[in-house]
C-alpha positions, 0 to 999 in steps of 0.5 A, spaced: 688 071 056 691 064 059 698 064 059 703 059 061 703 055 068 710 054 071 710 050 077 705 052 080 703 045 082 709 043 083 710 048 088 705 045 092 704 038 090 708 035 095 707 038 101 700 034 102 706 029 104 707 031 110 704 030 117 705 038 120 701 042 116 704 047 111 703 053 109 701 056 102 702 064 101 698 066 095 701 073 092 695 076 089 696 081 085 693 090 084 688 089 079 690 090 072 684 089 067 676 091 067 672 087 072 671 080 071 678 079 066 684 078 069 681 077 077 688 075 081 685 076 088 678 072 086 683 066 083 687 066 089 682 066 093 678 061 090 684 057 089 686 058 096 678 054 098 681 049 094 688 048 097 684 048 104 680 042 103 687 038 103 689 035 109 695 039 111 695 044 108 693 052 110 693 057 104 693 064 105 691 070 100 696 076 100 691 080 096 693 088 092 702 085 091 707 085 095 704 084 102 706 090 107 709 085 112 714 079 109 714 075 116 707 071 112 713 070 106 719 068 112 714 062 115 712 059 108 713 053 105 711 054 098 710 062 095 705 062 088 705 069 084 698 070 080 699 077 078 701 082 073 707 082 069 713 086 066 714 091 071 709 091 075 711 084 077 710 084 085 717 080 086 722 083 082 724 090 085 731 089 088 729 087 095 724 083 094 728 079 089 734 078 094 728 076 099 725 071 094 732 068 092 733 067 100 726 063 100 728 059 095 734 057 097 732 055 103 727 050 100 721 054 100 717 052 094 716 058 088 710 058 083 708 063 079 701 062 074 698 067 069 702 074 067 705 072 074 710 068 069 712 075 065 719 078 068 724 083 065 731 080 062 736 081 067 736 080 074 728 078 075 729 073 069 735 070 072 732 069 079 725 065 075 729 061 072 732 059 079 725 059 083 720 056 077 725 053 071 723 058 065 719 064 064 716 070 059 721 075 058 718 082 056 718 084 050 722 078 047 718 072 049 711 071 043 704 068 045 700 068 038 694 065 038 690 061 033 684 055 034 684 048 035 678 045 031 677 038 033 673 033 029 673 028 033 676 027 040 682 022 042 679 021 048 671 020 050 668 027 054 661 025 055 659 033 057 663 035 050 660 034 043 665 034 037 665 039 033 669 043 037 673 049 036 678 053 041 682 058 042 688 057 044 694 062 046 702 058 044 707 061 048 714 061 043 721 064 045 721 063 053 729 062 056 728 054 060 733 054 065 738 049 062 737 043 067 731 042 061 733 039 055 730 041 048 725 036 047 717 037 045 714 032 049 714 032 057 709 027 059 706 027 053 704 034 053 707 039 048 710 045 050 715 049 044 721 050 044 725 055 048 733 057 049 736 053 054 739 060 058 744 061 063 749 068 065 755 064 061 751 064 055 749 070 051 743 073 048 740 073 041 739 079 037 732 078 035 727 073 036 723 068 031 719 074 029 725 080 028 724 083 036 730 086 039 731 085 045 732 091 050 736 092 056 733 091 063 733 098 068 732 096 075 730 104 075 725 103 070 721 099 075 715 102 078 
């Protein structure tokens, strides 16, 4: 399942920029899925190759969540979480929240790809609005999914032959930070509209497809 990508790369793109080589921590999270689906350390480290081979930059994986020593996390430059969601999100436990929140304060770059962007409604909510500018919330946030059919494409692909069809997963209902407005179009990529939130606004009953919306419980987290 392909789920939304928040700052991932923009978490990482500018480090290349800097003389001193950076430091990338890929948080790779405990095996969720049957063999080959889902393969969060196998993506990190096949990510991680790739982030290599860029001058300045050193990427290191954290494979199986949470790293047992956070000092890897304190000397970072740029955090990405590719790892289960909801409650068995890696970061959203208490202590690990308010670490990731001083990380951030301080300029370290968050990004969070894959089911990485799925948190509870609350406090773990509120911080992915501040590290990435939106997420997934559980049981709030929907991703139907349906299949493109192209006849023709609108640009050349010498390896793709038209007809083409794609399944593709749309994400709809995900809390934006409010910095973001409520456009459609962001750089000519469509992205579905979200509500704008903050701690002084108020939460919506139900969502687009009548959910209700259920209180977060930190004592719920594994």
């Amino acid at each position: 399942m392909n789920r939304i990508i928040l700052s991932l790369f923009a978490a990482v793109a500018s480090l290349s920029l800097a003389a001193a080589d950076k430091s990338i921590v890929l948080i790779a999270g405990t095996p969720s899925h049957a063999p080959g689906d889902h393969e969060f350390r196998a993506g990190s480290i096949l990510l991680a190759g790739c982030l290599n081979r860029i001058p300045g930059i050193h990427a290191t994986v954290v494979s199986n969540g949470w790293p047992a020593d956070t000092a890897i996390l304190k000397s970072a430059d740029a955090v990405v979480v590719f790892s289960n969601g909801g409650t068995a999100h890696p970061t959203i436990k208490p202590d690990r929240l308010k670490l990731m929140n001083e990380l951030s304060a301080k300029g370290v770059g968050i990004g969070a790809a894959h089911y990485g962007v799925e948190v509870p409604a609350g406090d773990p909510g509120f911080a992915m609005l501040d590290w990435t500018g939106g997420y997934f919330e559980m049981f709030w946030s929907v991703n139907p999914t349906w299949t493109a059919k192209f006849e023709s494409l609108p640009i050349a692909q010498p390896e793709v032959v038209a007809p083409v069809e794609v399944e593709l997963e749309e994400t709809k209902a995900i809390p934006w930070s409010p910095q973001f407005d409520q456009t459609d179009d962001l750089g000519g990529v469509l992205r579905p509209k979200g509500r704008l939130l903050s701690r002084a606004f108020n939460f919506d009953d139900t969502n687009a497809d009548g959910l209700k919306r259920e209180p977060f419980d930190e004592n719920d987290i594994p």
